[in-house]
C-alpha positions as CSV (number, residue, x, y, z in Angstrom):
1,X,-8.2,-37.7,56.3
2,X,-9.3,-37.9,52.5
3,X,-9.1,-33.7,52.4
4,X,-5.3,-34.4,53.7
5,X,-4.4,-37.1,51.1
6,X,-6.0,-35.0,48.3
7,X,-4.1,-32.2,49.2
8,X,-0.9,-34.2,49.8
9,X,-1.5,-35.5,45.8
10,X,-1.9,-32.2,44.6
11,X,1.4,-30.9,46.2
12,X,2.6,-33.9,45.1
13,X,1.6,-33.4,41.6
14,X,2.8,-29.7,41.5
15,X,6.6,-30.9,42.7
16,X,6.4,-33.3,39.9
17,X,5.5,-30.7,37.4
18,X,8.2,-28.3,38.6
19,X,11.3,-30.3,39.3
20,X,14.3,-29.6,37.1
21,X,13.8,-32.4,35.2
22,X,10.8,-31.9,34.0
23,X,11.3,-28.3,33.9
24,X,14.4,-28.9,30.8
25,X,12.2,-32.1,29.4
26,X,9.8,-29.1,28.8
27,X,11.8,-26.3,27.5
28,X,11.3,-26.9,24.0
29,X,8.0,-26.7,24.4
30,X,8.6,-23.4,26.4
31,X,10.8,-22.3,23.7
32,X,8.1,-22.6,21.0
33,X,5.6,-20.8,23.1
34,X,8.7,-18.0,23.0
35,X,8.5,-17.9,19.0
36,X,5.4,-17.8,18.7
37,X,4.7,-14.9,21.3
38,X,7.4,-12.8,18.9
39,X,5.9,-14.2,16.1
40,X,2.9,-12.6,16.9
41,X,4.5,-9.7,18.0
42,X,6.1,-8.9,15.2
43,X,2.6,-9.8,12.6
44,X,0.9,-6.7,14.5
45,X,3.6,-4.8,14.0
46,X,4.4,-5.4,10.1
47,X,0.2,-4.9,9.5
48,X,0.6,-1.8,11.3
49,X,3.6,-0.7,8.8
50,X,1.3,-2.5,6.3
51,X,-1.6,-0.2,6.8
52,X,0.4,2.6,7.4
53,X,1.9,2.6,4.0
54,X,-1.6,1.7,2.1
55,X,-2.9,5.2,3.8
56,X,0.1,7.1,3.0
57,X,0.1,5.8,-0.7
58,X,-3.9,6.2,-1.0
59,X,-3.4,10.0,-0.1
60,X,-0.6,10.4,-2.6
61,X,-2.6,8.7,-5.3
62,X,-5.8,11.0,-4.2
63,X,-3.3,13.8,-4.6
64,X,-1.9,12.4,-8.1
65,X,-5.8,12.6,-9.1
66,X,-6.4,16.0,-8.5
67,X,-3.3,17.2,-10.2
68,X,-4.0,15.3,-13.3
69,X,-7.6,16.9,-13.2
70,X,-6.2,20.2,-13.1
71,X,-3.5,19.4,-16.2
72,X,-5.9,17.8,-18.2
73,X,-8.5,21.3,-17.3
74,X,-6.0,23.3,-18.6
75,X,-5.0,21.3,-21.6
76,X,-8.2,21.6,-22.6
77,X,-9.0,24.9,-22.2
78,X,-5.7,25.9,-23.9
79,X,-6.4,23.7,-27.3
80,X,-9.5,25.5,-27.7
81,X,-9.0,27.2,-31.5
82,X,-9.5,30.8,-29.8
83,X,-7.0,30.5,-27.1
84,X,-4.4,28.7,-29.5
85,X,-4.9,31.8,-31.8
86,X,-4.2,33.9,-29.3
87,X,-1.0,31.9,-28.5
88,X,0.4,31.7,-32.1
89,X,0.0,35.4,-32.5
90,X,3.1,36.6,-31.5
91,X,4.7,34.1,-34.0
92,X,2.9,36.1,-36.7
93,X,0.6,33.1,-37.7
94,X,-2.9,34.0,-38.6
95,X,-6.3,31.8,-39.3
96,X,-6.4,30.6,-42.7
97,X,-9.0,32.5,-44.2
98,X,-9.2,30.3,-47.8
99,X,-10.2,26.7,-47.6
100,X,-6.7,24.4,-48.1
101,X,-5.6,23.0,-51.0
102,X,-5.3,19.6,-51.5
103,X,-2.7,17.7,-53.5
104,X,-3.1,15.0,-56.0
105,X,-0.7,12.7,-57.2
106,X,-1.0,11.7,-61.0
107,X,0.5,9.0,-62.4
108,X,2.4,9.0,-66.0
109,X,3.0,6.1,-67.4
């Protein structure tokens, strides 16, 4: 008899729990359960995005690196004095040969 009234209390208990009035006493708490599930839903998603865009900005910056590597290369190879003098030719400039002059102000009073 005791296994028949425990199981009569658990039925009991379970018709409690899922009558319609407890059902809609519970719902807000059903309807938080809701917001967070898409709250969470929608975290994994935007760190997906997230990490998506950090790679994709990583590469371009790697990119950005190499390029200004290369520019700076050939800057400096190009203001060697040789290769300048070889870039001025055509403009009919030539070395200085002679040591500059240089200029002094004197004042009259």
């Amino acid at each position: 008899m005791d296994a028949e009234k425990k199981q009569l209390q658990v039925r009991t208990q379970w018709k409690r729990l899922l009558n319609y009035q407890s059902l809609v006493r519970q719902m807000p708490f059903f309807l938080f359960l809701s917001l967070l599930a898409v709250g969470y839903i929608y975290n994994g998603h935007y760190a997906d995005k997230l990490n998506r865009d950090i790679a994709k900005t990583s590469k371009q910056l790697q990119e950005l690196q190499y390029e200004y590597k290369t520019v700076k290369g050939e800057v400096l190879f190009r203001s060697k004095q040789s290769e300048l003098m070889k870039a001025v030719e055509p403009l009919g400039l030539k070395e200085l040969i002679a040591s500059p002059v240089i200029l002094v102000e004197t004042k009259n009073k």
